[in-house]
C-alpha positions as CSV (number, residue, x, y, z in Angstrom):
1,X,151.5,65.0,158.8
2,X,150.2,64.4,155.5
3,X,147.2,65.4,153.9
4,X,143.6,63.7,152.4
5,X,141.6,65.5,150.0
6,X,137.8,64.8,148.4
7,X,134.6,63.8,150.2
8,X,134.9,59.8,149.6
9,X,138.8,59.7,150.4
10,X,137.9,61.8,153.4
11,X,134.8,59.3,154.5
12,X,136.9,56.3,154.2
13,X,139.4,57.3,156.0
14,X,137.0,58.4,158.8
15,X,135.8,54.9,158.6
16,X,138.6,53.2,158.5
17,X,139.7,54.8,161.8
18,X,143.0,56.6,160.8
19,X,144.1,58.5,162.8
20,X,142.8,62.3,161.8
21,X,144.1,65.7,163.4
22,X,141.8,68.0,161.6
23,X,138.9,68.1,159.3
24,X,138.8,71.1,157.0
25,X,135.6,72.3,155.3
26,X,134.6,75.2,153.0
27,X,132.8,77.8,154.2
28,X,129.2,77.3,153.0
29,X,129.4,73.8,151.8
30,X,126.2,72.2,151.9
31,X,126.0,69.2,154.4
32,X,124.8,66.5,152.0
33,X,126.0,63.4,151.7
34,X,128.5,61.9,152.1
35,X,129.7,65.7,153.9
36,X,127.1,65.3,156.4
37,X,128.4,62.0,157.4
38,X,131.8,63.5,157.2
39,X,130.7,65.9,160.1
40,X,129.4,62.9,162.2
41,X,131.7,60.6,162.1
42,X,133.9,63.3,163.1
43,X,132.0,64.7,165.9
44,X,131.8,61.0,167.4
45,X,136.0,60.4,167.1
46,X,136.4,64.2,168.5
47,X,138.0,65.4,165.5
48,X,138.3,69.0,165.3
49,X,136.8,70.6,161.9
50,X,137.7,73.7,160.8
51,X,135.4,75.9,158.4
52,X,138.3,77.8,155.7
53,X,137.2,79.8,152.5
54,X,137.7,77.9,149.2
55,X,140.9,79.9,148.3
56,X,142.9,78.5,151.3
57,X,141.7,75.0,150.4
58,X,143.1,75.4,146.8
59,X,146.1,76.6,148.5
60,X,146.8,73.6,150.6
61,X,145.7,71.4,148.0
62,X,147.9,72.8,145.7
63,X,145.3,73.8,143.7
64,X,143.9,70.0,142.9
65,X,140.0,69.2,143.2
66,X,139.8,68.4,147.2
67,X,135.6,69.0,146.6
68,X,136.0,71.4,149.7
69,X,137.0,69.2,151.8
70,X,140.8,67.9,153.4
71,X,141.7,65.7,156.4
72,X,144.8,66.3,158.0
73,X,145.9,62.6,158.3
74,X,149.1,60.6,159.9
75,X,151.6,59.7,157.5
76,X,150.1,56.4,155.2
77,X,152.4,53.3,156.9
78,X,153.5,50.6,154.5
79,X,153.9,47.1,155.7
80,X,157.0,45.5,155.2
81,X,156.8,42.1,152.7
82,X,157.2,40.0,155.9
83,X,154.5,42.2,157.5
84,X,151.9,41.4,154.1
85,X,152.7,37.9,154.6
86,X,152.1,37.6,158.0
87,X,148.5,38.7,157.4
88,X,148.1,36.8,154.0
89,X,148.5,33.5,156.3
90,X,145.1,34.0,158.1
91,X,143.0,34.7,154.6
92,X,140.7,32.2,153.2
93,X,140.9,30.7,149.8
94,X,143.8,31.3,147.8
95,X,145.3,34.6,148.2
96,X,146.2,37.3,145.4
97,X,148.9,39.9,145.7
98,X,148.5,42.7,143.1
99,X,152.4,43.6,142.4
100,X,153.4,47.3,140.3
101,X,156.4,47.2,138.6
102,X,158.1,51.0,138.8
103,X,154.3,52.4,137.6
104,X,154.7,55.9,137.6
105,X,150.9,57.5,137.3
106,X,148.7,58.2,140.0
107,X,145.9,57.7,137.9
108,X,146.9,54.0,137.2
109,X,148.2,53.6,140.6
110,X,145.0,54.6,142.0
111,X,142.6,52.9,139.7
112,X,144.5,49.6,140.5
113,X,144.2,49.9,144.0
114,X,140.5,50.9,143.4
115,X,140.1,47.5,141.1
116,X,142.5,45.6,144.1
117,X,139.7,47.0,146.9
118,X,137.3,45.9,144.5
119,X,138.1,42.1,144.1
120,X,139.5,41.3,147.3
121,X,142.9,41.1,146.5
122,X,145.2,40.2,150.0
123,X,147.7,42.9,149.5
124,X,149.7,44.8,146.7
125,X,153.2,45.3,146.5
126,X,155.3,48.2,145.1
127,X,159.1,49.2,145.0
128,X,160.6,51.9,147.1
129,X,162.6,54.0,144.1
130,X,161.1,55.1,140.3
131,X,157.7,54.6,141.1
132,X,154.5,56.4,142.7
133,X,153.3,56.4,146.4
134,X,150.8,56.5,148.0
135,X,149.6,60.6,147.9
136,X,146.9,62.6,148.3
137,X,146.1,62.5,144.6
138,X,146.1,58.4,144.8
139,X,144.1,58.3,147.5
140,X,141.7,60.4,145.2
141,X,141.9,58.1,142.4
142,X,141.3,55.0,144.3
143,X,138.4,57.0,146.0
144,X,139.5,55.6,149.5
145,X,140.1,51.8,148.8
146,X,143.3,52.7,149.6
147,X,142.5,53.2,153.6
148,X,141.6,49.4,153.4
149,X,144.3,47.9,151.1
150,X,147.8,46.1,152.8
151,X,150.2,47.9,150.8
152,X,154.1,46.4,151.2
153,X,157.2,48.6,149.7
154,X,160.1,47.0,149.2
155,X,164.1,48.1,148.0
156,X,164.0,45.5,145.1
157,X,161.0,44.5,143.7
158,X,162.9,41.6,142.0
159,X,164.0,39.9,145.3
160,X,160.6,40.5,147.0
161,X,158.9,38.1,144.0
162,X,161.5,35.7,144.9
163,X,160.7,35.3,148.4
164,X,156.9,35.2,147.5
165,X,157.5,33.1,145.0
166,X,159.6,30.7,148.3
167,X,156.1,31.3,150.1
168,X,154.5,29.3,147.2
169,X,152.8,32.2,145.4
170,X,152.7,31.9,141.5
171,X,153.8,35.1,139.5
172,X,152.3,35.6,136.5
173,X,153.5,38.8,134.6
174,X,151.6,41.3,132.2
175,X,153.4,41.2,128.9
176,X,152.1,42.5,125.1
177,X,154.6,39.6,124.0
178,X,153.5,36.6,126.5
179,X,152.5,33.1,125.2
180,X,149.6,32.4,126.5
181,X,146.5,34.4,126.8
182,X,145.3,36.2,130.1
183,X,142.8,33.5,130.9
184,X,144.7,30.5,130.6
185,X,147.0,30.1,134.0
186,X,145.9,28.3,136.9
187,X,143.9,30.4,139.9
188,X,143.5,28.0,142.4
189,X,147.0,28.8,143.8
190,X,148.4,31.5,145.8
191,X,149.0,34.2,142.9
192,X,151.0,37.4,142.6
193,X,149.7,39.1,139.1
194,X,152.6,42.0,138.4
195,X,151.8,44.8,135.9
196,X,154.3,47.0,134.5
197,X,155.6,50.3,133.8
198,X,153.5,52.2,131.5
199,X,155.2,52.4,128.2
200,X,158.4,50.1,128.8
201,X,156.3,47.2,130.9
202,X,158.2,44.8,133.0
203,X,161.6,45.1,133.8
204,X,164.0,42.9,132.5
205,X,164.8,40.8,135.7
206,X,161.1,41.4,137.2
207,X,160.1,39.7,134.2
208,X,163.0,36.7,134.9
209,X,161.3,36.2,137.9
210,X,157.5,35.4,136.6
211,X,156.5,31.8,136.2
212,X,154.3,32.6,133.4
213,X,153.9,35.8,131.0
214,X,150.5,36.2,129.4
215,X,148.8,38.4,127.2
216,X,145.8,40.1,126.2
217,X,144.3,39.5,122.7
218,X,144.4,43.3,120.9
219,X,142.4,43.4,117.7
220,X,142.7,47.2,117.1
221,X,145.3,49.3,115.6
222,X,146.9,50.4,119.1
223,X,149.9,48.5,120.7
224,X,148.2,48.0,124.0
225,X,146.0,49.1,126.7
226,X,147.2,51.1,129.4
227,X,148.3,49.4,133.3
228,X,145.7,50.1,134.8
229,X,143.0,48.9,132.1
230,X,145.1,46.0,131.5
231,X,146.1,45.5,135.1
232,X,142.1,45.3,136.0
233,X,140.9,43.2,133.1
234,X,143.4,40.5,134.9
235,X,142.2,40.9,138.2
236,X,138.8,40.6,137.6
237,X,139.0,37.7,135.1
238,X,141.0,35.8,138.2
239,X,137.9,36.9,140.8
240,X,135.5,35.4,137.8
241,X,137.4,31.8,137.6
242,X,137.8,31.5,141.2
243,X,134.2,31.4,141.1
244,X,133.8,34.0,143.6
């Protein structure tokens, strides 16, 4: 059993109909929104709520900001790539696959998947080993677009843009040294946009495996901007060409 902490994480996940043991509130929260519809929707799915003081909250969150509120939640279930690809078949217009190459930071993982949600991206892809999950404090970042994202972890990142790349998707690769500029690759095919590591970027054969490797233009004194800035610049500049 895993846990869910903060009012929107908690609300999505109501509404997106995972499955939920318990609700836990503080004692002598107010029931404004969105905690009032928190109550609701979990009086109508017959989810018990339990009221707790604010120090046993902190404890089960391990002391992170859960806004007196926690869900007691099933386990998050990845789809396998085959699984992502399956669904990617029935989408309309070109799909997008956001892929994370070993990104470490729940704050960047979170915000992508927030930015992914966002733009309508068909699924995101991430590696099993050296790199962030999907956890409570995600799920907080991303402010719940994570309960409505297709999220595929594979052994070998490397391999899996291979195969997407065999399902006709175009990989185009974040790099600070690319050729081209971010808004100058085609976006009316299948795409897979990867973004790197913070600090080291893409690894050597994840980058082997990109089509194209573009950049964004930096005019300041710092090297670059971090993934998820960079990472959601991208996204949104392929949403804006699509024409969407």
């Amino acid at each position: 059993m895993a846990r869910v902490w903060g009012r929107r994480p908690v609300l999505e996940a109501l509404r997106a109909g995972r499955r939920i043991d318990r609700i836990l509130i503080a004692e002598g929260i107010r029931p404004t929104d969105p905690i009032a519809e928190i109550l609701e929707l979990s009086a109508q799915r017959g989810i018990r709520v339990q009221r707790l003081d604010r120090q046993a909250l902190d404890r089960l969150s391990g002391g992170a900001n859960h806004q007196g509120v926690i869900a007691e939640v099933a386990e998050y279930r990845y789809l396998t790539l085959d699984e992502l690809l399956e669904t990617t078949r029935q989408a309309a217009g070109p799909t997008l696959i956001l892929a994370l190459d070993s990104l470490e930071d729940p704050q960047n993982f979170g915000t992508l998947l927030r930015t992914a949600d966002a733009i309508g991206a068909t699924g995101v892809v991430i590696p099993l080993h050296r790199a962030v999950g999907v956890t409570p404090a995600v799920e907080k970042v991303s402010a719940g677009a994570v309960e409505y994202l297709r999220i595929a972890r594979v052994t070998n990142l490397a391999r899996a843009l291979a195969d997407l790349k065999r399902h006709g998707y175009w990989v185009v690769g974040l790099d600070s040294s690319g050729p081209i500029l971010y808004d100058q690759f085609a976006v009316d095919v299948p795409l897979v946009i990867v973004v790197g590591a913070e600090g080291r970027g893409l690894g050597r054969l994840v980058r082997e495996r990109c089509d194209v490797l573009v950049r964004l233009p930096m005019r300041g004194h710092v090297e670059s901007l971090n993934a998820a800035v960079a990472g959601s610049i991208v996204l949104y500049d392929v949403l804006r060409r699509r024409g969407v």
